[in-house]
PLY file of the C-alpha trace (Angstrom):
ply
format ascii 1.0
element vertex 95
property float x
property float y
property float z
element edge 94
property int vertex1
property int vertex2
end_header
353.53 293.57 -143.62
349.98 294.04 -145.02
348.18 292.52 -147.98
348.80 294.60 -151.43
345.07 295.30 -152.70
345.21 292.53 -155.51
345.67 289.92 -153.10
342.84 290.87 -150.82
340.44 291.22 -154.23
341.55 287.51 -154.55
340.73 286.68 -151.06
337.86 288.03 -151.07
336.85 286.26 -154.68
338.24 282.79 -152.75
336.01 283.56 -149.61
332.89 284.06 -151.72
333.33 281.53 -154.10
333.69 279.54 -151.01
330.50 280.56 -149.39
328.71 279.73 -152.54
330.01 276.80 -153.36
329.68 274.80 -149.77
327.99 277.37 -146.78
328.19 275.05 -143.94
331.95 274.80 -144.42
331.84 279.04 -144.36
329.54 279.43 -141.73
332.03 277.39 -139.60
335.19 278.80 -140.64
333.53 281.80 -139.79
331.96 281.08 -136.65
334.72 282.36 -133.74
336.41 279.45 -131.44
334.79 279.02 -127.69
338.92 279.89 -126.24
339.15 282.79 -128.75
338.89 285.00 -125.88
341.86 283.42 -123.87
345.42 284.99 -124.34
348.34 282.19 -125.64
349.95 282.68 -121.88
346.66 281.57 -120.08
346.33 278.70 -122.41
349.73 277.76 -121.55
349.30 278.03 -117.75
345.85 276.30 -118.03
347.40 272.91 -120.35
350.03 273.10 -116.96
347.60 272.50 -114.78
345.76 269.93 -116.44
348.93 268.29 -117.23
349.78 268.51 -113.41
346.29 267.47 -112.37
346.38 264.38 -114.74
349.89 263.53 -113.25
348.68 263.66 -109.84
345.63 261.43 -110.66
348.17 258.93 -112.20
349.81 258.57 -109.27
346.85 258.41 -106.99
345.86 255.55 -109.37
349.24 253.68 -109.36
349.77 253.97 -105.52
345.51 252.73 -105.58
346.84 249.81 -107.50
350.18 249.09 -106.46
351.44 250.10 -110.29
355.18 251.28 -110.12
354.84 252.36 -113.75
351.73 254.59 -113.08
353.51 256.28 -110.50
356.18 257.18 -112.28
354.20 258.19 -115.22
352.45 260.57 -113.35
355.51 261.98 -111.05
357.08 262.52 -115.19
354.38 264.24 -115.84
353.80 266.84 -112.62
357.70 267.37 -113.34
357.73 268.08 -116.95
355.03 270.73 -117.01
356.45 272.75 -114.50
359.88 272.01 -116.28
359.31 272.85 -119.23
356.79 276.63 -118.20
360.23 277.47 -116.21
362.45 276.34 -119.02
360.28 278.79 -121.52
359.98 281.75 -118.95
363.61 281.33 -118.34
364.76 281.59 -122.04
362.02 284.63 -122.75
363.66 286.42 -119.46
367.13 285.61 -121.41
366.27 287.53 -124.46
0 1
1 2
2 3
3 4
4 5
5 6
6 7
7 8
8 9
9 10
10 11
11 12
12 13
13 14
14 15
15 16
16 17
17 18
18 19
19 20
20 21
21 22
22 23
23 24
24 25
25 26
26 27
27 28
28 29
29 30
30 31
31 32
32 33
33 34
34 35
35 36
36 37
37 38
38 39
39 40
40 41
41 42
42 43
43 44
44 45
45 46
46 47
47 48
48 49
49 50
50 51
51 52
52 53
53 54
54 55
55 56
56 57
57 58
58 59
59 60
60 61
61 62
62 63
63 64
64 65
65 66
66 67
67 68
68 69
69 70
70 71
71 72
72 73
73 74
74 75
75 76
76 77
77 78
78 79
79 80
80 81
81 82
82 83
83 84
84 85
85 86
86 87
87 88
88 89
89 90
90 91
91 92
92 93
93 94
């Protein structure tokens, strides 16, 4: 559902009233993010890995320092990422 034409006048009035009144605030709200170019599903498989390569560096750290709770802080949180991108393709699949 698109804009009607009076509402885009008045975004447009916003958006330059906006560049007048503070340009450092427009140029950045204009300026395009550094990930814009990344799809939503490769974000999502990239935060999995991180989250699975932090997890595995937890436990490398707790079995390094003898630290129960590390461990299983970082076997939670290899589990959980895959968990939860199976849980998400498995309910999109259901649909």
């Amino acid at each position: 559902m698109g804009l009607a034409d009076r509402e885009k006048r008045e975004l447009d009035e916003i958006e330059q009233r906006l560049a007048e009144e503070d340009p450092k605030l427009a140029a950045k709200l204009n300026r395009p993010s550094p990930l814009a170019f990344l799809s939503s599903g490769t974000m999502r498989v990239l935060g999995v890995v991180v989250a699975y390569v932090v997890g595995l560096l937890a436990m490398m750290a707790g079995v390094t320092w003898s630290s129960f709770l590390l461990i299983a802080l970082g076997a939670g949180l290899c589990l959980s990422a895959f968990v939860g991108l199976l849980v998400r393709t498995w309910r999109k699949h259901r649909e």
